[in-house]
SEVOGU-896313 format. One record per residue (C-alpha): residue in three letters; x, y, z. Coordinates in steps of 0.001 Angstrom, whole numbers, padded with zeros to 6 digits, always signed. Layout:
<pts>
ALAXYZ
...
</pts>
This chain:
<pts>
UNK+300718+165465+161378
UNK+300513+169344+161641
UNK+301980+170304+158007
UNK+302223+174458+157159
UNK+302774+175238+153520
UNK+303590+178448+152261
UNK+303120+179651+149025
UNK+305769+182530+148124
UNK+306518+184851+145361
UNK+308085+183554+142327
UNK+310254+187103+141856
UNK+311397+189813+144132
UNK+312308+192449+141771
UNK+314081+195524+142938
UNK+313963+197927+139678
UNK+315950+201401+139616
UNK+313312+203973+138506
UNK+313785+204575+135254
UNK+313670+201136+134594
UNK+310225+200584+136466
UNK+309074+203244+134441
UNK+309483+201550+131196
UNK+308361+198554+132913
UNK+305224+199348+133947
UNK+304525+200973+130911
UNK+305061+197390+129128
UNK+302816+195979+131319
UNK+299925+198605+131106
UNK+300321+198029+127113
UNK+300559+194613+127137
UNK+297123+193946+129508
UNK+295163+196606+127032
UNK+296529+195281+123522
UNK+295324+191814+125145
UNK+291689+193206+126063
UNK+291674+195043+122646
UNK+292534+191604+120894
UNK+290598+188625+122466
UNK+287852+191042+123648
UNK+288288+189630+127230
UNK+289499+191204+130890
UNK+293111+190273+131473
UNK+293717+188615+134332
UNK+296398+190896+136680
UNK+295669+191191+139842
UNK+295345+187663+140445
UNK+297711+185597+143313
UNK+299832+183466+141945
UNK+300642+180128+143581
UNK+302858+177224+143605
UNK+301210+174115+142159
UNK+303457+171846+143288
UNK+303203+172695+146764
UNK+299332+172772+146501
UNK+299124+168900+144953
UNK+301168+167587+148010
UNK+299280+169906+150710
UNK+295889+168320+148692
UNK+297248+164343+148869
UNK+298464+165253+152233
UNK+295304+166162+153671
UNK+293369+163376+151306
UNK+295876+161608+153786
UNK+294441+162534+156677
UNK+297230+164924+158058
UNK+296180+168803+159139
UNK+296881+171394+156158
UNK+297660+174941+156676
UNK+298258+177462+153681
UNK+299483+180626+153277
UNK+300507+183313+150540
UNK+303238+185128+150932
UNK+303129+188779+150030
UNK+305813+189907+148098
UNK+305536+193336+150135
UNK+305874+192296+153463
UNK+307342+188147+153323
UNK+307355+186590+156806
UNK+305785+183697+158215
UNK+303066+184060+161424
UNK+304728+182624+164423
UNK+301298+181208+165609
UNK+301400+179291+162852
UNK+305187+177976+162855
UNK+304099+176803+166502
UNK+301296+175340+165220
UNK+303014+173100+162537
UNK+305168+170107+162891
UNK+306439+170432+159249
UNK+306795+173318+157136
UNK+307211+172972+153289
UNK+308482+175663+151063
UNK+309012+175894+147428
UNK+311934+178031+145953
UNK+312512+179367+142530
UNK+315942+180114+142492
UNK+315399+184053+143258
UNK+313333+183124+146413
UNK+315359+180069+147863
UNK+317286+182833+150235
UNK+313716+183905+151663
UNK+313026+179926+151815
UNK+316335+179677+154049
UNK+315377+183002+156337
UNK+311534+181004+156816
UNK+313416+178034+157875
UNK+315492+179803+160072
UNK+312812+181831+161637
UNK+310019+178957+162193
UNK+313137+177583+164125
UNK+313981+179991+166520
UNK+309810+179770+167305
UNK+309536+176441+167492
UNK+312826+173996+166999
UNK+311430+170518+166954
UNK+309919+171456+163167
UNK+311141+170104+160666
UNK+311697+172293+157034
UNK+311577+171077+153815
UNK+311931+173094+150569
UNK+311964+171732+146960
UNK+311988+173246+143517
UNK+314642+173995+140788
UNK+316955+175645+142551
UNK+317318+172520+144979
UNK+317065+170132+142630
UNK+320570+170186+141573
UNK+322191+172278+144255
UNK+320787+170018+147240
UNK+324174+169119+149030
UNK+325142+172768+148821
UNK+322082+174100+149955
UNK+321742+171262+153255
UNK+325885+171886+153712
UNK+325055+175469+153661
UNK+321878+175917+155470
UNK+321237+173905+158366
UNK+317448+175103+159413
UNK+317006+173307+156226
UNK+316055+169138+157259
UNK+314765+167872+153512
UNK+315376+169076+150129
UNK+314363+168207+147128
UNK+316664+166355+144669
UNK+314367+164123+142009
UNK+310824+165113+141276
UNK+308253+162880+142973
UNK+304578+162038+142559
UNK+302689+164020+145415
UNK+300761+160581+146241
UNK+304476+159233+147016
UNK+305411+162059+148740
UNK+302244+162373+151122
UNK+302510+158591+151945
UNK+305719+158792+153878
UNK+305389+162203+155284
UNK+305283+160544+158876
UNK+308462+158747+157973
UNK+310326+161750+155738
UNK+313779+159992+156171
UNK+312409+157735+153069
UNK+310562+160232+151386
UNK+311603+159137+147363
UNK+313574+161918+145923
UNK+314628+164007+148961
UNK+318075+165042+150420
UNK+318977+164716+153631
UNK+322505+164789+155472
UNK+323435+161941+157619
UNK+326273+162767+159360
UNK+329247+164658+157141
UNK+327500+162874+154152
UNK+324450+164048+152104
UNK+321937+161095+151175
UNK+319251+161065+148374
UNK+316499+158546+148589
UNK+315732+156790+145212
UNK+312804+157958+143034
UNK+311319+156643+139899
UNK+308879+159116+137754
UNK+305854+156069+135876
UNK+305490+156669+132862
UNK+301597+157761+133284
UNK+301051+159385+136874
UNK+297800+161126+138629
UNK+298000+164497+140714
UNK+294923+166113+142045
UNK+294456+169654+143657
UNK+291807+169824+146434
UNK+290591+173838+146532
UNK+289546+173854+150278
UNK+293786+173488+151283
UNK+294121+177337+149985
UNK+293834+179916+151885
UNK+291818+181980+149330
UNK+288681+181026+147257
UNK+290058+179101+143991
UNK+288417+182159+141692
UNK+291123+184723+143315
UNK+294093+182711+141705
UNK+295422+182763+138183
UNK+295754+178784+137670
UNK+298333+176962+135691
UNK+298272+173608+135021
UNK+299746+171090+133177
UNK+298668+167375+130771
UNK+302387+165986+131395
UNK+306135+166267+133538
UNK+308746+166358+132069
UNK+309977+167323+128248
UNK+309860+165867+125032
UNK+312992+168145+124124
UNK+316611+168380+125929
UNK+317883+171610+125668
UNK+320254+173591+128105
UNK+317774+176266+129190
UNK+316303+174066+131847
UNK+315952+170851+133330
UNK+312850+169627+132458
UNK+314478+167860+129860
UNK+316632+165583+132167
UNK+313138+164211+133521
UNK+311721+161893+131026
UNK+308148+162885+129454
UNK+305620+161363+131657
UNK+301645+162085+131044
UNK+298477+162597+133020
UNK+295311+160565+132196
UNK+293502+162541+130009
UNK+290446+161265+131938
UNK+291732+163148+135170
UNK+292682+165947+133243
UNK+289408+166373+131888
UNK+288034+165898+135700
UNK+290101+168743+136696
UNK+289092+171024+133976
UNK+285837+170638+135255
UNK+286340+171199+138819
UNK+287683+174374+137611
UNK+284964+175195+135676
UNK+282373+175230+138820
UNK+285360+177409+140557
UNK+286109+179635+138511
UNK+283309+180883+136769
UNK+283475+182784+132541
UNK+285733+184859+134134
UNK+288389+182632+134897
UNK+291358+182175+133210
UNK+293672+178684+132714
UNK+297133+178314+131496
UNK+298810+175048+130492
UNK+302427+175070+130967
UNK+303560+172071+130128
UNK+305780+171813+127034
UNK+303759+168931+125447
UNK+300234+169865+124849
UNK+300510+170323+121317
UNK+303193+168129+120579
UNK+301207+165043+121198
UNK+298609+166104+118764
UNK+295697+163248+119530
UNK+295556+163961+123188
UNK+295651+167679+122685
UNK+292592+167717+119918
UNK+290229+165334+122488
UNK+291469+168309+125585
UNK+290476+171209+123237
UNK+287499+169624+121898
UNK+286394+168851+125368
UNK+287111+172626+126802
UNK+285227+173486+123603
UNK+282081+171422+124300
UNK+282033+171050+128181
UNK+283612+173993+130057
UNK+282854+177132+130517
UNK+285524+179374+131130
UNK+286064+181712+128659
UNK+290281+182163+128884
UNK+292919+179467+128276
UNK+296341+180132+127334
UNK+299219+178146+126474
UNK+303285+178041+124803
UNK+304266+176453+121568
UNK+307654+175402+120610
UNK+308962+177381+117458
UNK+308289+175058+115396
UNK+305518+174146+112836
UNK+302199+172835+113990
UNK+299272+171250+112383
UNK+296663+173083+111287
UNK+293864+170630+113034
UNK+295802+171145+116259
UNK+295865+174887+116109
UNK+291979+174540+114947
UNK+291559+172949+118110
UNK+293346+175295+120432
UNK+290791+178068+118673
UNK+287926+176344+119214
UNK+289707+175758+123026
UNK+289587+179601+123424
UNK+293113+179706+123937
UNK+292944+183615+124373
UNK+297130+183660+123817
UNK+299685+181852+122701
UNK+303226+182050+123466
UNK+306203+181053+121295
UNK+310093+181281+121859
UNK+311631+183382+119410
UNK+314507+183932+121953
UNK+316466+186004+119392
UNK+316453+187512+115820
UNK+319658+186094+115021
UNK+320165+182739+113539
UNK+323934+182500+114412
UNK+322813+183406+118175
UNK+319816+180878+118202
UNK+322197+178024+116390
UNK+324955+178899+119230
UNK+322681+177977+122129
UNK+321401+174877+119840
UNK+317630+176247+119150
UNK+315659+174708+116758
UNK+314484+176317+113471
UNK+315928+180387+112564
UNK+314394+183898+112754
UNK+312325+182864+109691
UNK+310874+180497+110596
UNK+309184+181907+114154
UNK+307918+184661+112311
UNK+306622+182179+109571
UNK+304837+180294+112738
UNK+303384+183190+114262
UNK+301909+183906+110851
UNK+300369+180582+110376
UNK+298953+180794+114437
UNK+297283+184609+112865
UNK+295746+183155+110546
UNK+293965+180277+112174
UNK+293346+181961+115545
UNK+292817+185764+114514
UNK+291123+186748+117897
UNK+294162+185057+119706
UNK+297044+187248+121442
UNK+300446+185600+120305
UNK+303368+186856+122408
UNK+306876+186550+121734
UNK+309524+185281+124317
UNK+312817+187415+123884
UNK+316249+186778+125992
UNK+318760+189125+125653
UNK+322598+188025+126854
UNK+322141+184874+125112
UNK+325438+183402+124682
UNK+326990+184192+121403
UNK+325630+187524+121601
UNK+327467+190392+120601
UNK+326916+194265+121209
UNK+326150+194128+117195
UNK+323796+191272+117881
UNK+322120+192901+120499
UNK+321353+196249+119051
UNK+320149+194009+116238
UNK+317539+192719+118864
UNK+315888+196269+119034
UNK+315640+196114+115559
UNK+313828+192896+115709
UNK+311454+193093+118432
UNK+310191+196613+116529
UNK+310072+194846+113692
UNK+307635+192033+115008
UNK+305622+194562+116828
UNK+305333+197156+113898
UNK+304456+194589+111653
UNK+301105+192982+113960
UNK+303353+189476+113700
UNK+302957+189245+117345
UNK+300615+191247+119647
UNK+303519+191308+122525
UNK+306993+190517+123345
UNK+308254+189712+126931
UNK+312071+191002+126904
UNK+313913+189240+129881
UNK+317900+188803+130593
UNK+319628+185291+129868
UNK+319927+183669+133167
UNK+321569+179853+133276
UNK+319413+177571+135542
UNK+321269+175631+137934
UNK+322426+172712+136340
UNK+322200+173200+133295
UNK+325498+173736+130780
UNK+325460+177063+130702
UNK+325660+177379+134761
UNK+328133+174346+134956
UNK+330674+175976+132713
UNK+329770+179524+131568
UNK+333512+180090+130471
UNK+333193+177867+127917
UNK+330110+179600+126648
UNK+332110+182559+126353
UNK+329814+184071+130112
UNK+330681+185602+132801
UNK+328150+184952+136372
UNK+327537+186390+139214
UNK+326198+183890+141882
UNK+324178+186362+143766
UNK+320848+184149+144436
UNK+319023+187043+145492
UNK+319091+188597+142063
UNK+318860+185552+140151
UNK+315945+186523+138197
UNK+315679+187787+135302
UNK+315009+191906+135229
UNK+317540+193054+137999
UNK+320177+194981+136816
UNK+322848+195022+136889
UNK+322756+191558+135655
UNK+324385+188457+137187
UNK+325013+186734+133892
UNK+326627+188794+131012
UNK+328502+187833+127492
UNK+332089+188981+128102
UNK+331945+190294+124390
UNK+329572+193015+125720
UNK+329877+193764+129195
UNK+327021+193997+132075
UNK+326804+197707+131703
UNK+325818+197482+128022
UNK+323442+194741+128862
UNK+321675+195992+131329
UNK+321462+199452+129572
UNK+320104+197397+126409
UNK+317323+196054+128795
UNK+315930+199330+129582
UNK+315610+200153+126159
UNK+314361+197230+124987
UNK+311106+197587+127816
UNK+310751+201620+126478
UNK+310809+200370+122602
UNK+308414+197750+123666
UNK+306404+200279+125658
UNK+306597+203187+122789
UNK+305236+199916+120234
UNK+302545+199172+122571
UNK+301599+203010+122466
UNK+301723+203651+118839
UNK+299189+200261+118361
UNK+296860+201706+121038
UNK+296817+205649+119317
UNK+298037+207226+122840
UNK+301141+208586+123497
UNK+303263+206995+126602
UNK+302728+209982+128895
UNK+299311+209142+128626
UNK+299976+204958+129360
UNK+301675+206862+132434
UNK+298787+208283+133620
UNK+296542+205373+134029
UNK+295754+204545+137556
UNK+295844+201625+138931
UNK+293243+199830+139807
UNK+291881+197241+142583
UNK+293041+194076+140464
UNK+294043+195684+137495
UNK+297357+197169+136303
UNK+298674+196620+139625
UNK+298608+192793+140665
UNK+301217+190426+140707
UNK+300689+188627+137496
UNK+300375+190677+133495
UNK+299714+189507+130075
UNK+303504+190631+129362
UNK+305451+188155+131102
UNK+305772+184726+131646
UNK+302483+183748+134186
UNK+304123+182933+137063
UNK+305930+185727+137470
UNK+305172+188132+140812
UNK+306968+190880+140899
UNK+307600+193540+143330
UNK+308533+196752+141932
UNK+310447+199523+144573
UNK+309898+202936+141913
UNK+307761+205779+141584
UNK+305305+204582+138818
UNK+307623+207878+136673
UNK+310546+209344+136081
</pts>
């Protein structure tokens, strides 16, 4: 089989231009208070990449079958007809922002050649699979249960019983069966990309899955299942001879630390074996042992990220977050002091639900406060936006929300916002945003000794200031950003 994969964007952001002025600042300010704390480069300007898509295009063409890659740029997103003639599958991957690109792919590798067949998965399709096959018909396959690539790659010449996919037979929409093991084995092969590994900021992960249920994602819904540490170890070092000092690793899952014994053998290995100088991870706001957080130093975990969400406790007990305000600052304290040449950025939502216009001007307050203070080194400020699925999507009413189910600006720094307290008002909330990136900015500025006219004049540079991925947000976020760089 002829199988095209195509690697897209995880954001398409559209920014008015006073807003990408404040923006940009934050992320100028965020990549230089990171170089100015762990004494390293900060990786912008590296392509980002789906690593889902990657492990089945790797057991795919460990399978024997023909593997084509592509990124697509977030300036100019199209797929080559050559290659869409080429192909007898194509296989897309859609964050919810991008799954309207993923339909206008389908539809256009069509038109050029209709006998291929389309299949997109992700978290948008996950639980909105009947609507998106009743809805879009260039669309053959998509996904509805996670499934091991291995299992996926084995039935690719017979996709009509590929576990976990959605099909429609007839008015109806089937979903083959799928079972996640408890222990399961993905590996990436570097020569299906269409760029050296080096030019890619890599994430990956010890586990699927979540030790936690919560209703920000869905993660939780999929029981915790874990990689060998043996093949994770045998990754780390394929990275290593790829990748070079100067390459820089993030785990994403939400487990690492929480299993403490595999975590310390990881970090001691990293510590004794590889090379690479930048690893980075999240922690759940909640407190860790000191031997694990000894071992993430000694891992060279150049930042860590926690979820303070909020600065109020009756906002964070509304959504049912662990742990208060207190106690995230008293973490972030406690990672200071045993990593003191690590970056620790906050996570900060603003529309949570429960939030009030009182609440949210109280949210300025706070994220000055942290930054002011040196309790955290950054803060990445993004709107509340429900993932399909979850509670909050299924009945925002009840959660006191209104939403706007405009998939093209389902991400999380358009304004005007698609998901908005009532109690405040879209307007408000999307004029709280702005501010929120210019006090972030202004922080940034004061800790560096420059004013933000001069953060404004920096130039971008081939790789730096200007790339797809920053320190400041969450890394996997490519983002393309229609303003003059000021106001």
């Amino acid at each position: 089989m002829r199988l095209l994969f195509a690697s897209l964007p995880t954001y398409q952001m559209r920014l008015g231009k006073q807003q990408a002025y404040w923006h940009r600042l934050r992320r100028i300010g965020s990549d230089k208070i990171f170089e100015d704390v762990t004494k390293l480069r900060s990786p912008s300007g590296k392509t980002s990449f789906c690593r889902g898509l990657w492990l089945v295009a790797s057991a795919a063409r460990r399978a024997g079958h023909e593997c084509r890659w592509l990124d697509i740029s977030p300036f100019d997103p199209k797929l080559p007809a050559e290659d869409c003639e080429w192909a007898e599958q194509l296989w897309l991957y859609a964050m919810t922002p991008t799954f309207h690109l993923c339909c206008e792919f389908a539809a256009q590798a069509k038109n050029v050649n209709p006998e291929i067949t389309v299949f997109v998965g992700g978290p948008h399709t996950r639980y909105l699979y009947a609507n998106c096959l009743h809805e879009h018909v260039a669309l053959d396959f998509v996904e509805a249960r996670p499934a091991t690539p291995d299992s996926l790659a084995a039935s690719i010449k017979e996709p009509s019983h590929m576990p976990g996919m959605a099909r429609r037979d007839g008015e109806e929409v089937r979903v083959n069966p799928c079972e996640f093991p408890k222990y399961y084995s993905e590996f990436g092969d570097p020569l299906v990309l269409a760029q050296p590994l080096v030019n890619y900021y890599f994430n990956t992960s010890t586990s699927r899955g979540c030790c936690r249920t919560c209703a920000f994602c869905l993660e939780g819904l999929v029981p915790l299942c874990l990689r060998p540490v043996a093949e994770v170890k045998d990754e780390l070092r394929l990275l290593d001879s790829h990748l070079g000092l100067d390459g820089a690793i993030h785990f994403f899952d939400t487990s690492l630390w929480a299993t403490p014994k595999r975590c310390i053998e990881l970090c001691e290995f990293i510590s004794s074996e590889i090379s690479i100088q930048h690893f980075s991870c999240d922690i759940e706001a909640r407190r860790i042992r000191d031997d694990v957080l000894g071992s993430l130093a000694r891992a060279r975990m150049r930042m860590i990220a926690i979820g303070f969400e909020s600065c109020r406790d009756d906002v964070l007990n509304f959504v049912g977050k662990n742990g208060s305000f207190a106690d995230r600052l008293t973490i972030a304290e406690h990672v200071r002091r045993l990593m003191p040449n690590t970056a620790i950025k906050a996570y900060w939502l603003l529309g949570l639900p429960g939030s009030t216009e009182e609440s949210l001007r109280d949210e300025l307050s706070g994220i000055r406060t942290v930054l002011k203070q040196g309790t955290v080194d950054l803060v990445s400020v993004k709107l509340f936006v429900p993932y399909p699925g979850t509670p909050f999507f299924l009945h925002p009413a009840h959660y006191g929300l209104e939403v706007e189910y405009d998939f093209r600006r389902y991400d999380r720094f358009t304004v005007p916002p698609v998901c908005w307290p009532k109690a405040v008002g879209r307007e408000l909330l999307a004029d709280l945003l702005i501010e929120c990136e210019k006090t972030v900015a202004e922080c940034y500025a004061v800790r560096l000794g420059v004013t933000t006219q001069a953060m404004a004049a920096i130039k971008d540079e081939p790789g730096r200031y200007n790339g797809p991925l920053y320190v400041g947000d969450a890394i996997d976020t490519a983002g393309m950003i229609e303003a003059a760089p000021c106001i």
